[in-house]
Every structure is written in structure tokens, then in C-alpha cells.
C-alpha positions in Angstrom: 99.0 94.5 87.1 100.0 97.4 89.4 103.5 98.2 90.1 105.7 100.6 91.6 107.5 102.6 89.9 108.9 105.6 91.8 109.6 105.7 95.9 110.3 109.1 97.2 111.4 108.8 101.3 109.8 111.1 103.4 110.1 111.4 107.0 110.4 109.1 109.4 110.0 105.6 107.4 107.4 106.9 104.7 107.9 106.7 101.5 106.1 108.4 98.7 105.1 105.7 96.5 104.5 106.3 92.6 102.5 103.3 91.1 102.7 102.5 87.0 98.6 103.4 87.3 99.3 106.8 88.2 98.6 106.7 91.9 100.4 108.5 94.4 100.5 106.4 97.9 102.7 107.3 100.9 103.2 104.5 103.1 104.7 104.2 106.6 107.4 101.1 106.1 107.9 100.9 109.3 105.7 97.7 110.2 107.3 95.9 107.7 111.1 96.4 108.5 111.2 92.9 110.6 113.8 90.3 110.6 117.3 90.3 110.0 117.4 91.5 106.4 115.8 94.4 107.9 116.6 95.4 110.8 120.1 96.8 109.5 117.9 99.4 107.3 115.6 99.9 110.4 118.3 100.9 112.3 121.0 103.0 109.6 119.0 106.0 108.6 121.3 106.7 105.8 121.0 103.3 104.6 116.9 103.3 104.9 117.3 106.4 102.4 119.2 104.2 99.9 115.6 102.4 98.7 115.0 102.4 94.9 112.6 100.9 92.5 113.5 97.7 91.0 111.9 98.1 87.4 111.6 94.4 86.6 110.3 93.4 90.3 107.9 96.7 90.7 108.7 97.3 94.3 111.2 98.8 96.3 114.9 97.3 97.0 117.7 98.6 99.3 121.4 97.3 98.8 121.3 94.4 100.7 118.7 92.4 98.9 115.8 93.1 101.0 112.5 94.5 99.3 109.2 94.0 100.0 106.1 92.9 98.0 104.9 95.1 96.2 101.4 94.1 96.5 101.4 94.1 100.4 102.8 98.1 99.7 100.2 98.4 97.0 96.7 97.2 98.5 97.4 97.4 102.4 97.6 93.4 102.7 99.7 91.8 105.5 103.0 90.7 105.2 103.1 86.8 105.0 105.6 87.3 107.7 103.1 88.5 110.0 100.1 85.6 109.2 102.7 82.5 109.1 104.7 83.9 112.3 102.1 85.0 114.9 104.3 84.7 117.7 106.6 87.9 115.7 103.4 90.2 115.2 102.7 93.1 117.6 98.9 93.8 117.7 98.4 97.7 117.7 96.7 99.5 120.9 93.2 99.8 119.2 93.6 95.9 118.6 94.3 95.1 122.4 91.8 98.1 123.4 89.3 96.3 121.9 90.1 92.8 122.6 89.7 94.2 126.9 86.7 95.6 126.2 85.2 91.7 124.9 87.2 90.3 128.1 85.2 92.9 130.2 81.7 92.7 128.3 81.9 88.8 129.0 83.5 88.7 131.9 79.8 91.1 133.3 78.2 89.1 130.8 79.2 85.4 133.4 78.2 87.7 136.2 74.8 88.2 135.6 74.1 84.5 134.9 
């Protein structure tokens, strides 16, 4: 099983990930600092910077108890967070971009008819 075990922090909120297979993955944290554990860290540079590998959990930690799985990190999946709480996720502009464009093609789609 794939762990982390090296973060690096980069700009912004990506982090240079360094996983026990020998990968090297950056990732932007950003979309996953939600809620109250994280918001704290979202908004305190300096404390952001503070994350470190737990060893026996194979992800990344800050301070205050928050970390995040390492497999969502690891294989890109979404944070249960985000698929238990849809009214909390944000879909991105290519997401909405497209979902106009089926509104639009049905909407012409009714006219014809």
C-alpha cells in the first residue's frame, strides 16, 4: 500500500508530495482545506507551512489534528466530505460551462419539436 512519506510546501497551497513507491506528486491542497479543522490552516500561512508526515498514518498532519487521507492525496479521489455534503461542494467553471451548454443544447433541442 502506497503512503506518503515526505511533503515539501511549495507555493501557494502545493505541496511536493514524496510517496514510499518512489513517486514524486505535487498537489494543490487547496480544495481540500474545508471545514473548521481547516480553515484556521487555510487562512495562517505560517501555520499551513507547519504540515509534516505522520509515519504511522502515511499522510500529512498539521498541529491541530487535521490531515487528510492519504489516498484521496495519492490517487486524485474525492474527499468524502465533498460526496456526503453536496450542498458544501463548489463545482469548478469547466463543470458549470458544461452543464449550460446541455441546458442550451436542450433547451434548442424543445424548440424544434
Amino acid at each position: 500500500m502506497t503512503r506518503i512519506s515526505k511533503v515539501k510546501v511549495l507555493d501557494n497551497f502545493r505541496v511536493q508530495l514524496v510517496l514510499t513507491d518512489g513517486r514524486h506528486k505535487i498537489v494543490d491542497l487547496e480544495p481540500y482545506l474545508h471545514g473548521p479543522i481547516f480553515e484556521p490552516i487555510k487562512n495562517d500561512r505560517p501555520l499551513f507551512k507547519t504540515v509534516k508526515v505522520d509515519k504511522e498514518l502515511g499522510t500529512i498532519v498539521w498541529d491541530n489534528g487535521a490531515d487528510i487521507d492519504p489516498d484521496v492525496l495519492i490517487e486524485d479521489l474525492t474527499p468524502a466530505w465533498m460526496e456526503s455534503n453536496h450542498q458544501y461542494s463548489t463545482p469548478s467553471l469547466e463543470v458549470l460551462a458544461v452543464n449550460e451548454k446541455k441546458k442550451a443544447y436542450a433547451v434548442r433541442k424543445r424548440a424544434k419539436k
